[in-house]
N, CA, C and O of each residue as an XYZ file, in Angstrom:
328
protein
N      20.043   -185.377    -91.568
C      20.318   -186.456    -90.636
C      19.097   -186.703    -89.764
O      18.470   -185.750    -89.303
N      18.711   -188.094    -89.506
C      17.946   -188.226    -89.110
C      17.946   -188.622    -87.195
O      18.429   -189.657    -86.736
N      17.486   -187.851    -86.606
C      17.065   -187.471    -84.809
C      16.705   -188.867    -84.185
O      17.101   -189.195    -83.066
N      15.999   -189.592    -84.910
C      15.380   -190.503    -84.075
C      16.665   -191.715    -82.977
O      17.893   -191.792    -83.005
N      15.627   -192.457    -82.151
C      16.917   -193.220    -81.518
C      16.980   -194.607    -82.254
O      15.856   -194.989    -82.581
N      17.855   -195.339    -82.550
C      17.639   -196.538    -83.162
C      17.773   -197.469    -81.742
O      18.661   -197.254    -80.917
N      16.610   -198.686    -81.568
C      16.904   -199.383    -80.499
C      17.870   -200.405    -80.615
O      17.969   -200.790    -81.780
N      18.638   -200.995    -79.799
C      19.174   -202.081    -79.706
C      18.726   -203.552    -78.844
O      17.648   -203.746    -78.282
N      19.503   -204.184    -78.901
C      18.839   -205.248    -77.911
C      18.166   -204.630    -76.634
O      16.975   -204.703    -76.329
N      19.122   -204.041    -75.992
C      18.391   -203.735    -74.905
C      18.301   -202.423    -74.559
O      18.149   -202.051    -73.396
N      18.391   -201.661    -75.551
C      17.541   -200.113    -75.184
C      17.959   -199.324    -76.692
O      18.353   -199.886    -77.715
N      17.758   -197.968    -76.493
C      18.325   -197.028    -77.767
C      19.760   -196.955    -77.954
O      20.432   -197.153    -76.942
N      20.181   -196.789    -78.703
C      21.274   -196.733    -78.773
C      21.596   -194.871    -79.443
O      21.362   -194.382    -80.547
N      22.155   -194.320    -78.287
C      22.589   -193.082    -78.708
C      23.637   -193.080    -79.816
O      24.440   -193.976    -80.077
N      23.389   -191.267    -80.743
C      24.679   -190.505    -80.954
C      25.230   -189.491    -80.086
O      24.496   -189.037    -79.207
N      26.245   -189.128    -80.185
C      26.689   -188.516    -79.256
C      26.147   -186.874    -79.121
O      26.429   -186.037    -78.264
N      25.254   -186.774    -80.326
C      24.543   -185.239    -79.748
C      23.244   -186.041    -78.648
O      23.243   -185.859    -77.430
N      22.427   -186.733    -79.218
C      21.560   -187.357    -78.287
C      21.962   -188.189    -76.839
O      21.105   -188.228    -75.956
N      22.930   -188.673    -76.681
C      23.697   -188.612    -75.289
C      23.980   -187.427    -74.950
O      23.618   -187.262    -73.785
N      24.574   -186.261    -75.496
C      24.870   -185.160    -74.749
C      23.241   -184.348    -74.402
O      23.376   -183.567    -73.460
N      22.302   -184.366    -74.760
C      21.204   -183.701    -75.182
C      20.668   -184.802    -73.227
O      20.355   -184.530    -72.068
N      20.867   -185.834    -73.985
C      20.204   -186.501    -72.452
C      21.211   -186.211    -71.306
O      20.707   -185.861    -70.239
N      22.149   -186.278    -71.355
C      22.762   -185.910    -69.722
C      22.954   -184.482    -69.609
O      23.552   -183.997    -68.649
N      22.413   -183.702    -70.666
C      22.769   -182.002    -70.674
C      24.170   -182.054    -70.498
O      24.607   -181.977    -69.350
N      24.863   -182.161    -71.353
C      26.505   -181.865    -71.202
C      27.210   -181.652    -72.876
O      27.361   -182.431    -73.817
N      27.439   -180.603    -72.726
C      28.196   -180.347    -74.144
C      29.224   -181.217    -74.747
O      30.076   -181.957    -74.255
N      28.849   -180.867    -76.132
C      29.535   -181.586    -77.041
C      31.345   -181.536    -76.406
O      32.097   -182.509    -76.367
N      31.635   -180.296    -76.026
C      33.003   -179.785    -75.542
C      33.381   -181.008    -73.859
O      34.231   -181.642    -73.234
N      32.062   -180.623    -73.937
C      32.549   -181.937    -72.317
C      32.512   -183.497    -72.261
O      33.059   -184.297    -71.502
N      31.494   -183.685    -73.561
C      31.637   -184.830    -73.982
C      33.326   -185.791    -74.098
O      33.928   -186.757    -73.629
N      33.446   -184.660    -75.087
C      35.148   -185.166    -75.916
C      36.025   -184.703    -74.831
O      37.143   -185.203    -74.946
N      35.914   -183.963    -73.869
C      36.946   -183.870    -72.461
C      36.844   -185.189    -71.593
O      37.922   -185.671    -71.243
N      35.646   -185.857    -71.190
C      35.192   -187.266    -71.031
C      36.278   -188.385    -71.785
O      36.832   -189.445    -71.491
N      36.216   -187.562    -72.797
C      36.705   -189.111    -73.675
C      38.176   -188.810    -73.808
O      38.749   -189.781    -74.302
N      38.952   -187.854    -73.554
C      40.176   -187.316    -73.440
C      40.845   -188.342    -72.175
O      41.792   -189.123    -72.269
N      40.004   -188.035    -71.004
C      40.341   -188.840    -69.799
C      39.892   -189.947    -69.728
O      40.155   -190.513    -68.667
N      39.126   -190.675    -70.654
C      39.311   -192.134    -70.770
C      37.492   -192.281    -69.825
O      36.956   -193.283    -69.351
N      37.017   -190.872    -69.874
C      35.548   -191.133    -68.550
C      34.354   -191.309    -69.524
O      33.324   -191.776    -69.036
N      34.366   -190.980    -70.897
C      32.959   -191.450    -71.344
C      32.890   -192.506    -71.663
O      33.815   -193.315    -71.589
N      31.364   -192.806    -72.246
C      31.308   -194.330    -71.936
C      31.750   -194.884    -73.453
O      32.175   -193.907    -74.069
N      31.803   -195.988    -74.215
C      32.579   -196.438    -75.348
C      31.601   -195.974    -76.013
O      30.511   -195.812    -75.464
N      31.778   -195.712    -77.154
C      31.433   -195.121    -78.306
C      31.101   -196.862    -79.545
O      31.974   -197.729    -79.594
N      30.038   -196.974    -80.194
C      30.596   -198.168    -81.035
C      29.729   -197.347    -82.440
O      28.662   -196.734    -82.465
N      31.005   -197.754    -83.818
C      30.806   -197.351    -84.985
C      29.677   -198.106    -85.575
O      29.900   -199.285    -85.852
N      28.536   -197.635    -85.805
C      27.404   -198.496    -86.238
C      27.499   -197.829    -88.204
O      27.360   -196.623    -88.406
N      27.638   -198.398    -88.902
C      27.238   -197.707    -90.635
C      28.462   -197.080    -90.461
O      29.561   -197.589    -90.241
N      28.042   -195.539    -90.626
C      29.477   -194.621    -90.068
C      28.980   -193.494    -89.166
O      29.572   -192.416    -89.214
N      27.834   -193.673    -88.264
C      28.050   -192.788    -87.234
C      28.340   -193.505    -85.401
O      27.778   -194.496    -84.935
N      29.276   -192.692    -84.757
C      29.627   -193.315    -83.374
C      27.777   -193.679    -82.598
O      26.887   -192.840    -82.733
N      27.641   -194.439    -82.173
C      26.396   -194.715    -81.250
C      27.287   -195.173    -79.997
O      28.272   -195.912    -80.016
N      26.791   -194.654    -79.100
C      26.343   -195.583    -77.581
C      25.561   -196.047    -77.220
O      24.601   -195.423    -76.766
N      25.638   -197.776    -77.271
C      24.753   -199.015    -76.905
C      24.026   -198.300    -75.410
O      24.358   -197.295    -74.783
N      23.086   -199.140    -75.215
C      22.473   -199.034    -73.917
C      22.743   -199.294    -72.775
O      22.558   -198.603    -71.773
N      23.408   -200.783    -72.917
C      24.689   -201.250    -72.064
C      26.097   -200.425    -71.968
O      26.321   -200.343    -70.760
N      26.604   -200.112    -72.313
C      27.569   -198.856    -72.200
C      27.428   -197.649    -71.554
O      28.335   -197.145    -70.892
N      25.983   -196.994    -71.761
C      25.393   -196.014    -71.023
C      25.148   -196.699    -69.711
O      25.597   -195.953    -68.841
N      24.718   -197.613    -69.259
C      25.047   -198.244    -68.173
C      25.941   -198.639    -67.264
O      25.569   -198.638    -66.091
N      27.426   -199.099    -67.609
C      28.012   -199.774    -67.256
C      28.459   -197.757    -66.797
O      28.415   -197.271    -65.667
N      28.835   -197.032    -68.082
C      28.712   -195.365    -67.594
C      28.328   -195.010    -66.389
O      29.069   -194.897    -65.412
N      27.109   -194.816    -66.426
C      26.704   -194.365    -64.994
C      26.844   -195.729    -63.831
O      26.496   -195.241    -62.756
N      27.045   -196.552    -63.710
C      27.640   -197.635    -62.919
C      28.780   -196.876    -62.470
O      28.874   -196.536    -61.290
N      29.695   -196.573    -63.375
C      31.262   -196.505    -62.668
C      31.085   -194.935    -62.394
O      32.121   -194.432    -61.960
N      29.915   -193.962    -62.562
C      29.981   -192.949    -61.706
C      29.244   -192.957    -60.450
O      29.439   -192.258    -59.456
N      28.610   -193.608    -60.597
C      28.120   -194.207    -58.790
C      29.108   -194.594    -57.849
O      29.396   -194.212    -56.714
N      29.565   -195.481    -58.648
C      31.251   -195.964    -57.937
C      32.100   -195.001    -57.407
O      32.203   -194.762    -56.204
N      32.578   -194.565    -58.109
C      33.067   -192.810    -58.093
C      32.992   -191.970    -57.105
O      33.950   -191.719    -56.374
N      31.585   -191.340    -56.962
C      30.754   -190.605    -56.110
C      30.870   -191.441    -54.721
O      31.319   -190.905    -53.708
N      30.410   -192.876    -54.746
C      30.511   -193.050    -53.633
C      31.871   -193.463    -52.713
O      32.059   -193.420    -51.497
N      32.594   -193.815    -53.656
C      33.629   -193.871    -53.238
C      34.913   -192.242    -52.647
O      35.836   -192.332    -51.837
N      34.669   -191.543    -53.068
C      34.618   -189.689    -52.539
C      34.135   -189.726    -51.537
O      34.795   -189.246    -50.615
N      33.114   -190.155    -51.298
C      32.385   -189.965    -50.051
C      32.554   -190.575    -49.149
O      32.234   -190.344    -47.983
N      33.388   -191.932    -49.853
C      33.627   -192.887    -48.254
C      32.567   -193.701    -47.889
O      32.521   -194.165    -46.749
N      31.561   -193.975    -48.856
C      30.524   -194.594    -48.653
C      30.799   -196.499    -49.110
O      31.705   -196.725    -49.912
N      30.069   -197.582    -48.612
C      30.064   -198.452    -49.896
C      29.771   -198.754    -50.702
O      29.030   -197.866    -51.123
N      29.829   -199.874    -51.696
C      28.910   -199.426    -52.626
C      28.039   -200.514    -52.987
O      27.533   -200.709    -54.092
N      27.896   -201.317    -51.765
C      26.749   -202.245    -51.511
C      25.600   -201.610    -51.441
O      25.295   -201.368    -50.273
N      24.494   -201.076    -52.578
C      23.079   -200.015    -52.603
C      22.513   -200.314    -51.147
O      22.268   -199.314    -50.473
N      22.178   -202.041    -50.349
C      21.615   -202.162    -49.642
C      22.113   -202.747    -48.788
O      21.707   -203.889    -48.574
N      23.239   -202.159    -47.928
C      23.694   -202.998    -46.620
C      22.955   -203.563    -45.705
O      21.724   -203.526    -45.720
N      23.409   -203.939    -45.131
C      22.383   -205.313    -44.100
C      22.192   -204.456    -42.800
O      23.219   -204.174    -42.182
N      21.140   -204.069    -42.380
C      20.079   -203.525    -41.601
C      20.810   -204.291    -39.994
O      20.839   -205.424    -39.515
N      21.371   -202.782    -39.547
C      22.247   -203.306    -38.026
C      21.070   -202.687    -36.844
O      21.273   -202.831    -35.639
């Protein structure tokens, strides 16, 4: 099997060892992610799962959200300077 990333429109498009390899998170935590509905979509390219670039995005988007929302923060990055 071949390692490399295949790009997409707008970035690489992972497999799910190379997504886990980039956020350091096991294969085991991966599929616990996807149990609770928290990883990001998976799309069947040939016949292996990839994650688009946009997906890995919209991903860490809704864990920013997340985080800041725990915290009680907003989630306007740059509120208006009081």
């Amino acid at each position: 099997m071949e390692d490399t990333l295949q790009n997409t429109f707008d970035g690489p498009a992972f497999t799910i060892k190379q997504f886990c390899h980039h956020y350091r998170i096991s294969r085991t935590g991966y599929y616990r992610l996807m149990e609770r509905g928290l990883a990001p979509k998976a799309t069947l390219i040939v016949d292996t799962a990839r994650i688009l670039h946009r997906d890995r995005m919209q991903w860490e988007a809704s864990l920013r959200h997340v985080a800041r929302t725990r915290l009680g923060l907003s989630d306007d990055p740059d509120p208006p300077a009081t």
